[in-house]
C-alpha positions as CSV (number, residue, x, y, z in Angstrom):
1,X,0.0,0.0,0.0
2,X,2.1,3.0,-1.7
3,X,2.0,6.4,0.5
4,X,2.4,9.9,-1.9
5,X,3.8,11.9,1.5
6,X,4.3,15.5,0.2
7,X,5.6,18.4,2.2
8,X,5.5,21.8,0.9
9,X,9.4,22.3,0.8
10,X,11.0,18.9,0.4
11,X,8.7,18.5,-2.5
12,X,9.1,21.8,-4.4
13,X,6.2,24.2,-3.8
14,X,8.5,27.1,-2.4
15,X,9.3,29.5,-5.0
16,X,12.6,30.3,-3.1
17,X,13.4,27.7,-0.1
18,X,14.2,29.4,3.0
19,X,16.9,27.5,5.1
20,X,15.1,27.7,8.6
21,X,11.8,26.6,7.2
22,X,13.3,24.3,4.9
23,X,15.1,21.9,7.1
24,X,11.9,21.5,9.7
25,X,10.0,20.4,6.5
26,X,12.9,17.9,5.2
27,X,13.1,16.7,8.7
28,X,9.4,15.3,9.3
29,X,9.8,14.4,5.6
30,X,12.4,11.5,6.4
31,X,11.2,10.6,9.6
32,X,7.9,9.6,7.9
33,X,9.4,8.7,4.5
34,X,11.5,6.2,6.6
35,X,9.1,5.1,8.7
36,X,6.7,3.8,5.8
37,X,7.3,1.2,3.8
38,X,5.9,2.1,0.2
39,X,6.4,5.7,-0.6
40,X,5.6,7.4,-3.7
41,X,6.7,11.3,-4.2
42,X,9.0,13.7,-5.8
43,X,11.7,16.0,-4.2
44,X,12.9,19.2,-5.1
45,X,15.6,19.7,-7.5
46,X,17.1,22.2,-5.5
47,X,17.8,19.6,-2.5
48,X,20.6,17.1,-2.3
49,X,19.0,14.7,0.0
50,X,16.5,11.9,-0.8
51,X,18.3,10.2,-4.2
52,X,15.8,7.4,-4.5
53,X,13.0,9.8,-5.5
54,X,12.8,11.9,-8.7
55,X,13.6,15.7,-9.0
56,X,11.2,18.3,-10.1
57,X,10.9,21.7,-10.5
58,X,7.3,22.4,-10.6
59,X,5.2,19.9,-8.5
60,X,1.6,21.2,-9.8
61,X,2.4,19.2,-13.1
62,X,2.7,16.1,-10.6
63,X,0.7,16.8,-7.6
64,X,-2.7,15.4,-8.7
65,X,-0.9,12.2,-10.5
66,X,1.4,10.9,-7.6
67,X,-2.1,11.4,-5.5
68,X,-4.5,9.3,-7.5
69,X,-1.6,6.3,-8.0
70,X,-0.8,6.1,-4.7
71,X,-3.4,4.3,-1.9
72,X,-3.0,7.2,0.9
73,X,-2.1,10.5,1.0
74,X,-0.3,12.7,3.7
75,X,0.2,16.5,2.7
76,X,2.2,18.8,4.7
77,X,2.3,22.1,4.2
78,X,1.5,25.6,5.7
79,X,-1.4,26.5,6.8
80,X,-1.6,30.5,5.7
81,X,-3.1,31.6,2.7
82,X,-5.4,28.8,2.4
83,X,-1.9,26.1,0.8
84,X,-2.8,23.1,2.9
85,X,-6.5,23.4,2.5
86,X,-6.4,23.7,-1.8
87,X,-3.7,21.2,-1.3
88,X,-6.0,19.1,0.8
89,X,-9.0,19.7,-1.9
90,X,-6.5,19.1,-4.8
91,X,-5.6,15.2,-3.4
92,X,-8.9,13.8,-2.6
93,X,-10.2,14.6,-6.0
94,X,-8.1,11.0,-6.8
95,X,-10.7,9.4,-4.3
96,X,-7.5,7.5,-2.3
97,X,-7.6,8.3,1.4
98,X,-6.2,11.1,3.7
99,X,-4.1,10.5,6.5
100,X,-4.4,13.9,7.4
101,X,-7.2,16.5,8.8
102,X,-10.2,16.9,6.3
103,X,-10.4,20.3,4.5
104,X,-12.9,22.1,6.8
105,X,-10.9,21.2,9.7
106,X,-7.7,22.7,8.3
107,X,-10.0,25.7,7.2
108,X,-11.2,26.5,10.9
109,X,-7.3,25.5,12.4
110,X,-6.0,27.9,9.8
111,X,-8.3,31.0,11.0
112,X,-6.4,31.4,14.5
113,X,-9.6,33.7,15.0
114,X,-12.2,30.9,14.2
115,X,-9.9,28.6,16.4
116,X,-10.4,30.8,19.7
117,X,-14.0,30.8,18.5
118,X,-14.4,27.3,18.8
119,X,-12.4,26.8,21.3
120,X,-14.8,29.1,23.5
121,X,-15.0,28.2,27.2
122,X,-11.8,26.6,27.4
123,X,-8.6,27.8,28.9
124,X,-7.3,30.1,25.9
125,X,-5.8,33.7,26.6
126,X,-8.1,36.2,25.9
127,X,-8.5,36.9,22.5
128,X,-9.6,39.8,19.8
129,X,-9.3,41.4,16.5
130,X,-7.7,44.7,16.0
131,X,-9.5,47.5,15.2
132,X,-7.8,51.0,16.0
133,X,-8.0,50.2,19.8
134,X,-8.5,47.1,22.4
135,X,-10.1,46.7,25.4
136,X,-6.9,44.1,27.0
137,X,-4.4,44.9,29.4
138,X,-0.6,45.4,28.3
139,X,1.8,43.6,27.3
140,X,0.0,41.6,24.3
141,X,0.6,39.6,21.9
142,X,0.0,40.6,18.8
143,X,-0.2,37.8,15.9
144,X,-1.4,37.3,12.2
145,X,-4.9,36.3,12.2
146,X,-3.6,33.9,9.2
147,X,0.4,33.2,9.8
148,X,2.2,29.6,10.7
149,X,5.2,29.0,13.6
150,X,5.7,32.7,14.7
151,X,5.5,34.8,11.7
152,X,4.5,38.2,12.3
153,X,4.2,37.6,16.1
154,X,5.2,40.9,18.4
155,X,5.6,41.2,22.2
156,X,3.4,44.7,22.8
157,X,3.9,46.8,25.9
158,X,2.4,50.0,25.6
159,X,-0.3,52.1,23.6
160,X,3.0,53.3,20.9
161,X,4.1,50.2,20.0
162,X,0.3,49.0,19.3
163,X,-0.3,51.4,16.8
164,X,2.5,49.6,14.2
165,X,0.4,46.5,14.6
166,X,-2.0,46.2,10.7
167,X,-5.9,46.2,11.7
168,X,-6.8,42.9,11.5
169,X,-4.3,41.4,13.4
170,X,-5.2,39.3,16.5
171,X,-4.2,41.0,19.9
172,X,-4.0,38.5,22.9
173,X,-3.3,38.9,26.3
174,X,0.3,37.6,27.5
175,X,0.4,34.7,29.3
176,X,3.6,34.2,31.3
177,X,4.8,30.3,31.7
178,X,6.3,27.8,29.3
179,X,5.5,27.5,25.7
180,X,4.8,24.2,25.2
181,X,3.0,21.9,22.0
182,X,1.5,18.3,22.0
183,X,2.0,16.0,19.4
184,X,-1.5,14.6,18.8
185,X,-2.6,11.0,16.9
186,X,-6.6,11.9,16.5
187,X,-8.4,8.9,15.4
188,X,-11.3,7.0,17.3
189,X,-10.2,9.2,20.0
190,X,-7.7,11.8,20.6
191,X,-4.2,10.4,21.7
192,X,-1.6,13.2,23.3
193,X,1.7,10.9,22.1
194,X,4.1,13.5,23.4
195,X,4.5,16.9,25.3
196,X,7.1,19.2,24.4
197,X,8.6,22.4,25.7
198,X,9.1,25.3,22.2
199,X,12.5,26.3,22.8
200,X,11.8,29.9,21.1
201,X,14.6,32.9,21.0
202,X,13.1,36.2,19.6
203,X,9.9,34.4,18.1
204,X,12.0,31.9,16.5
205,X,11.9,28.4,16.9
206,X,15.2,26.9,18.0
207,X,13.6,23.4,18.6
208,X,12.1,21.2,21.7
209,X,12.5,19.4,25.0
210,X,11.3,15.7,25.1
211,X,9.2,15.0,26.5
212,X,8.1,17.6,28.9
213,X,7.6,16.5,32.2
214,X,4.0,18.3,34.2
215,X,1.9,17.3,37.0
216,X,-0.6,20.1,34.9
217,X,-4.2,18.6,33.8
218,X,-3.5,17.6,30.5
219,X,-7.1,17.5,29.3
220,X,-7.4,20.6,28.0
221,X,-5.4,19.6,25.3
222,X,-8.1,16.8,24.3
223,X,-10.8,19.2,24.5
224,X,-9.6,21.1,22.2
225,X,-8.8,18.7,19.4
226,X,-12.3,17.2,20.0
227,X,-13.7,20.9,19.5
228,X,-12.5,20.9,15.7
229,X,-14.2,18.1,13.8
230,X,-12.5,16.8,11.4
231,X,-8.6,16.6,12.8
232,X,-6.6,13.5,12.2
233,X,-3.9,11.7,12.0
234,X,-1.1,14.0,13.6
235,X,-2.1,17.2,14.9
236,X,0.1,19.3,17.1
237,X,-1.5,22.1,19.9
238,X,0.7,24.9,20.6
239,X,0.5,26.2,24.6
240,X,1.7,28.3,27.5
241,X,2.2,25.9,30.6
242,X,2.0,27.3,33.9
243,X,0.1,25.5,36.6
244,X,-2.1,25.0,34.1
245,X,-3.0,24.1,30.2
246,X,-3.6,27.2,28.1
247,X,-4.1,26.3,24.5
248,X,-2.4,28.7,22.3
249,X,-3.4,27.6,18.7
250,X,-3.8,24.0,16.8
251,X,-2.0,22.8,13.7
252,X,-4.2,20.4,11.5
253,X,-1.3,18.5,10.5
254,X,2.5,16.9,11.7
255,X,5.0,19.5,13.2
256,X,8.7,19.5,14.0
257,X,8.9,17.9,17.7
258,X,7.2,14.1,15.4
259,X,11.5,14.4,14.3
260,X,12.6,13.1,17.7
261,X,9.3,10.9,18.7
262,X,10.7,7.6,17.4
263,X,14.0,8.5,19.3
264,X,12.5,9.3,22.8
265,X,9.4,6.6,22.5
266,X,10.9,3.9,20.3
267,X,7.9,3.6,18.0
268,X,7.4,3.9,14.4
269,X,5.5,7.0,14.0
270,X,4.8,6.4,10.7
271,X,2.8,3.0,11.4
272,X,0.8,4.5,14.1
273,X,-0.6,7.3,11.5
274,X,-1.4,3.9,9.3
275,X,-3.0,2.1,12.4
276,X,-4.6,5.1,13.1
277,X,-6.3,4.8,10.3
278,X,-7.4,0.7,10.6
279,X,-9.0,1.8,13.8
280,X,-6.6,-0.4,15.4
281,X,-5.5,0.0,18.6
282,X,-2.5,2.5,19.9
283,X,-0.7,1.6,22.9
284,X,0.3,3.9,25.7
285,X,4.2,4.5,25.2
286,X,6.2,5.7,28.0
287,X,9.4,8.1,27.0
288,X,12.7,5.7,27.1
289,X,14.9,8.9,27.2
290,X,14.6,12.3,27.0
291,X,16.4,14.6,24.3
292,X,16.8,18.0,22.7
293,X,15.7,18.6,19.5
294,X,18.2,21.3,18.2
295,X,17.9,23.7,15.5
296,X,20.7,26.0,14.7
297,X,24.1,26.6,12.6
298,X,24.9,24.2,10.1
299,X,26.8,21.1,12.1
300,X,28.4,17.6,11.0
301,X,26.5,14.7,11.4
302,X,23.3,16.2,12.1
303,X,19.5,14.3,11.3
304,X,19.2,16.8,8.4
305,X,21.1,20.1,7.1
306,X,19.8,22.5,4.3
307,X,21.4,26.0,3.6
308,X,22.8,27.4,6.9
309,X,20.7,25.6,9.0
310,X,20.5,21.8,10.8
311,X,18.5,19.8,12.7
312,X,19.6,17.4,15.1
313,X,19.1,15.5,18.0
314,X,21.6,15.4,21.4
């Protein structure tokens, strides 16, 4: 049964491939590509790695084709701009299955602004769209209503620096504690397979602890995946741990931390997104180890490199 596992960079889509985004995307790329054991897919011709597939240039002309020969389908791919939900679309026209969220799902993750909606009566920071003034206490956070990872996200602490912030934008109240994410298997029921701590220096993502260690109720987390119908397979939640669970936003689809899963829970990560999808059972797994997911400077002998920038795990 032949997987087509496309993600946005390792694939092609990026017009010009930016190193820091680049090698998160090639990174869950092989840890699913190796983790299956039939995969169908293309990689970009501007990246070394992955030999055994074939180089393109422009993966429209083979997007629709590798999706309708191949059994499953698993697209990753930002969430802005509407890219993983036309992408989404775009694969089940073949009428082969998708291991990942369903379009309307990724439609409501993608809006952070229908997200908070939904998510309406859990713990979330409080939350509103920017219109000339606000009604929150300072500092804020002020954030893209449609953005991935931390793009466009500012630290706000007084009435000056909120008038640089475009109408439209989400402000947010600041919520001091430890951003955190959960890497989710939604099937039958929602699974939390791993907490993680966002190790993030000026809004950037510099990679994870894992796993991340709480005596925090963690089932706030679960309540929110269950509020978005539609999520599955991997989904990761992005929150601010204090003594408790605030949900921060959810991504309908794999993110970085699933690179280091394998390593710290000595699964196949892969196989449980196919089991997932059999309705077959998935054990509880207890971390063997804990490790730091590092991204940084270029290094020897790291998981993956592209440009500048590597990922690996110590």
């Amino acid at each position: 049964m032949s997987v087509f596992l496309f993600e946005y960079a390792t694939c092609g889509a990026f017009a010009e491939l930016e190193p820091s985004i680049t090698v998160e995307g090639m990174g869950m790329f092989k840890t699913l590509e190796s983790g299956f054991e039939d995969v169908s897919t293309f990689i970009d011709s501007r990246i070394s790695d992955f030999d055994n597939f074939p180089r393109v240039k422009n993966y429209e002309e083979l997007f629709f084709d590798y999706s309708e020969k191949s059994d499953f389908f698993l697209v990753i791919a930002p969430e802005s701009a509407g890219v993983l939900h036309n992408l989404t679309v775009e694969a089940e026209k073949s009428g082969n299955v998708n291991l990942g969220s369903t379009p309307g799902a990724i439609e409501i993750a993608a809006d952070k602004l229908a997200t908070y909606e939904a998510l309406h009566g859990l713990q979330t920071p409080k939350t509103e769209l920017y219109d000339s003034s606000t009604s929150l206490n300072f500092p804020l956070i002020a954030k893209p209503r449609d953005g991935v990872s931390c793009e466009g996200v500012a630290l706000l602490r007084n009435e000056d620096e909120l008038k640089n912030v475009p109408e439209g934008y989400l402000l947010q109240e600041y919520v001091k504690g430890t951003p955190a994410s959960a890497t989710l298997l939604v099937g039958d029921e929602v699974q939390i397979l791993s907490l993680n701590t966002q190790e993030i220096e000026d809004f950037k993502y510099t990679g994870a602890k894992i796993p991340l260690e709480t005596d925090a109720e963690t089932e706030e987390i679960i309540k929110a995946a269950e509020r978005i119908k539609g999520l599955h397979g991997l989904v990761g939640i992005d929150f601010i741990l204090n003594d408790r669970v605030n949900i921060i936003e959810i991504n309908p689809r794999p993110t970085t931390p699933i690179i280091a899963l394998n390593d710290v829970y000595g699964f196949n990560i892969s196989k449980l997104v196919l089991d997932n999808y059999y309705h077959e059972r998935i054990p509880n797994f207890e971390a063997k180890k804990s490790v730091t997911l590092k991204k940084g400077s270029k290094k020897q002998n790291s998981f993956v490199s592209f440009g500048d920038y590597s990922i690996w795990i110590q």
